[in-house]
C-alpha positions as CSV (number, residue, x, y, z in Angstrom):
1,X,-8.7,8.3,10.2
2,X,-6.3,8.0,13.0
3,X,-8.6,7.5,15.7
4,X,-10.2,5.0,13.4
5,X,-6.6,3.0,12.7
6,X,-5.7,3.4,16.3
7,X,-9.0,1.7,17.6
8,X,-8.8,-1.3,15.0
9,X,-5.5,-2.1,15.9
10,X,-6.4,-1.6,19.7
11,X,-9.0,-4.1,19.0
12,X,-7.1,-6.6,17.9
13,X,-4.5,-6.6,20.1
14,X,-1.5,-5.6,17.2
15,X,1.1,-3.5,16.9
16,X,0.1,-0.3,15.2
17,X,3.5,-0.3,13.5
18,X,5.0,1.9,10.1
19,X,4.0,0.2,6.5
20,X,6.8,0.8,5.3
21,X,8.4,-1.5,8.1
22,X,6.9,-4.3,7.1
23,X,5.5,-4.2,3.1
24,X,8.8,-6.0,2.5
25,X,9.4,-7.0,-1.2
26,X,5.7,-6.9,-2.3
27,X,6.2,-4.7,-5.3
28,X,9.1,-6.6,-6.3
29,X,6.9,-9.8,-6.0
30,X,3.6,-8.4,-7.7
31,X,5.0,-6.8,-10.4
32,X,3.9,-9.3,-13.0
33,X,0.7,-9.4,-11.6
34,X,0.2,-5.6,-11.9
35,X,1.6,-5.4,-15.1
36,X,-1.1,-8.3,-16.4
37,X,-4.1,-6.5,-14.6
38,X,-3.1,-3.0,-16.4
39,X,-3.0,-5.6,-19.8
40,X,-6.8,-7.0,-18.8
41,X,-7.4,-3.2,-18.4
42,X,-6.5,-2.1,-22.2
43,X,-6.3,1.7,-22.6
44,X,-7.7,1.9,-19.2
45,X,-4.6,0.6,-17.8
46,X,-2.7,3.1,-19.0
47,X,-3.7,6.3,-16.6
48,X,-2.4,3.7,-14.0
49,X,1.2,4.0,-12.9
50,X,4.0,2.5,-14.8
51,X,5.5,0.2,-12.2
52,X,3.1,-1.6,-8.8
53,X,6.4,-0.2,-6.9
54,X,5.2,3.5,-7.7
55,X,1.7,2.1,-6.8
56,X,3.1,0.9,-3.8
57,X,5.4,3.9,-2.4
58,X,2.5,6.2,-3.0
59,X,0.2,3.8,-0.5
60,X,3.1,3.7,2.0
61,X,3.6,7.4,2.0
62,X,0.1,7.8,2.9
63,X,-0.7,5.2,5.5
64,X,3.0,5.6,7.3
65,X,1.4,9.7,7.7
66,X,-1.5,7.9,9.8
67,X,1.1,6.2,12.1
68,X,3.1,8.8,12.0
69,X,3.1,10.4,16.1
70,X,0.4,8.4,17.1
């Protein structure tokens, strides 16, 4: 998955840079919008996390472990 990130951004001439540098205030600004989507979802929404900002952290953890010594 590395190679795979590495080569996209190679391809298209960006930065690969950190997630977690640049996700900003995106949980902060989506929360509402989350919070309605697990509403739309009924019960189903509820196995989803509490809060976009745990959605959110757990996402950045993950792709910041690609970047991570590349």
């Amino acid at each position: 998955m590395r190679a795979a990130l590495r080569a996209t951004t190679a391809h298209r001439g960006v930065e690969l840079r950190r997630l977690s540098e640049v996700v900003g205030r995106l949980a902060e600004q989506r929360e509402k919008a989350y919070r309605a989507f697990k509403q739309r979802l009924g019960g189903d929404g509820d196995r989803l996390p509490p809060t976009f900002a745990e959605v959110v952290a757990v996402v950045v953890e993950f792709a910041d472990s690609l970047v991570a010594d590349s």
